[in-house]
N, C-alpha and C positions, 0 to 999 in steps of 0.2 A: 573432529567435529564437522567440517565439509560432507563428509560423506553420510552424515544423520543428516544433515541439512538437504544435500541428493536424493537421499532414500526416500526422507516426508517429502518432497518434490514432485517425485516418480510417484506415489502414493496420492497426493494431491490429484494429477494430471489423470491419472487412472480412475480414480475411483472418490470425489470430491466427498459425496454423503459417507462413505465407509469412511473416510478417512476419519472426518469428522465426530464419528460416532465411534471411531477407536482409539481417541484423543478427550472424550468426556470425561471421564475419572482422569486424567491429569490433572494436576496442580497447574498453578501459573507459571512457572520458571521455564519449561523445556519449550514452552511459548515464545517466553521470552528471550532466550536463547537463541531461538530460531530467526525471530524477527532482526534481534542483531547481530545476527549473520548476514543474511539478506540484504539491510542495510549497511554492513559492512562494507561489500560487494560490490553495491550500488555505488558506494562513496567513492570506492578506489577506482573504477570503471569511468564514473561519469566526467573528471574533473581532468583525465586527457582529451579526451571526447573534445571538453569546451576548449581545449588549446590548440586543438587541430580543425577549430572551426565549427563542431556542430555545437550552436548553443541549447541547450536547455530550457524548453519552453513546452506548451500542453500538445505538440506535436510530436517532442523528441524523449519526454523523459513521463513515469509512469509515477517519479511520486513529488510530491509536491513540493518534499525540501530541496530535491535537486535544482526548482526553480525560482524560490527565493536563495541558494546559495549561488547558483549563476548570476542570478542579478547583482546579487550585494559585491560577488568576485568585479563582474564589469563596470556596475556603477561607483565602485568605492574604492576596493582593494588592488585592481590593476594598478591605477595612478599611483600609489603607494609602494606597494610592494613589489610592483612586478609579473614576473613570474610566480615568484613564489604564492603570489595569492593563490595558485590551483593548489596547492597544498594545502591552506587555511581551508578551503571550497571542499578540502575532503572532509575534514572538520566539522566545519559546519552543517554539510550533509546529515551526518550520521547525529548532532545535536538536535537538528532543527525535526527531523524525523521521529524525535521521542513523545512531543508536545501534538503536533500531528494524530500520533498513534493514541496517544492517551484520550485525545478529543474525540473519534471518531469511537474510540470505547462507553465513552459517556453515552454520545448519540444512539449507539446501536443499543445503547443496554435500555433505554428509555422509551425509544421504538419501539422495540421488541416486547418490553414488559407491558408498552399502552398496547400493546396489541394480543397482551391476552398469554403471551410468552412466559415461562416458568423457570426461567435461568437466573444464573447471574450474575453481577459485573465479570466474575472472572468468564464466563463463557464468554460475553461479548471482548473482551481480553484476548482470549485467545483466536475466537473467528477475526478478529484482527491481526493479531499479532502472524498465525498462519497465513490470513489472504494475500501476505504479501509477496508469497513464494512464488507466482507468475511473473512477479516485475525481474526475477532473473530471467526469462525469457524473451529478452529484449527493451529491458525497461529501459532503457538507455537510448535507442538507439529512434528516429526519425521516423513515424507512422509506424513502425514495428512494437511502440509503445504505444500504442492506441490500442491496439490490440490485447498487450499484455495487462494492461490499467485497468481495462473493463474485465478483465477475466479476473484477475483480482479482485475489482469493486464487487462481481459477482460471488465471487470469495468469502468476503466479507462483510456486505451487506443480504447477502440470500444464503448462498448455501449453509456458510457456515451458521448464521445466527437461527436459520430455520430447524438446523439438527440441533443444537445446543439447545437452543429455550422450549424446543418440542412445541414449536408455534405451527398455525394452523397454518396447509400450501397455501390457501387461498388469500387468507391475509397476507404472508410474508411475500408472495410474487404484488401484490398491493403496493407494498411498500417498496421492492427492489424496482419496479415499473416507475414507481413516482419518482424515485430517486433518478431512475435513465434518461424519465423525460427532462427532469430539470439539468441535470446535464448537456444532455442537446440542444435544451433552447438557451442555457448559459455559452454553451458553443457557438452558435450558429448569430448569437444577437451580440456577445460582447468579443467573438472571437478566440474565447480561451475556457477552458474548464475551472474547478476547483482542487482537479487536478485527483 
């Protein structure tokens, strides 16, 4: 299963609209499959990371549960458990990541449809459940996930939902633009993204 998980990756990074558009007649599972892999990945990768010092926060980590599960590991489950809280912190990653994903499904599917988009939830499902395939390229790791987050976001809020709902460029860079802005000025005013 890794090496599907590689392939749509290599496929992703190559050719983002093809990919997308050779992923339409799917069903929802090999999506979903995908995503919890990815997340898998994430889980087992991030939760040394926080023990050797880098914590997870909207500098170091690309998805969002990796930052409420650093927290709750530091504010809660150290005193408790110890060590062993990075193991729960794996856990919880890969839980908190589900609710995450299903949210940002709603949004896109709602988006996309006020704007004229002809898909449906499962397309927004999927340009989700795939966009997350950048956060293995760094998602983890210290401004290197800065980079991987937005290319994902781009992922998931543009390319993907633009091929799926067969929405108009003009609208959908509309929308991926609004979205960037508010990111940056949630950046730059409160110090942190929504990750």
């Amino acid at each position: 299963m890794p090496w599907i998980v590689a392939q749509k990756l290599r496929n992703q990074l190559t050719d983002p609209i093809g990919f997308y558009n050779g992923i339409r007649s799917e069903d929802w599972r090999p999506a979903f499959v995908f995503f919890l892999w990815v997340t898998f990945i994430i889980s087992i990768v991030t939760p040394p990371l926080n023990y050797i010092g880098i914590a997870s926060t909207d500098f170091s980590s690309s998805y969002q549960a990796q930052i409420y599960a650093y927290v709750s590991v530091k504010n809660n489950l150290l005193g408790t458990y110890g060590n062993f809280a990075y193991l729960i912190e794996v856990v919880q990653i890969f839980i908190l990541a589900i609710p995450f994903m299903l949210f940002i499904t709603v949004i896109l599917h709602l988006i996309y449809r006020g704007i004229g988009g002809r898909g449906s939830v499962s397309d927004a499902f999927k340009a989700t459940c795939y966009g997350v395939g950048p956060c293995l390229l760094g998602g983890f790791l210290p401004y290197v996930s800065l980079f991987a987050g937005y290319y994902s976001f781009a992922m998931q809020f543009y390319m993907g939902p633009m091929t799926l709902y067969k929405a108009r460029g003009g609208r959908a860079i509309v929308v991926f633009v609004a979205f960037i802005a508010m990111s940056f000025i949630e950046m730059f005013v409160l110090g942190k993204t929504a990750g």
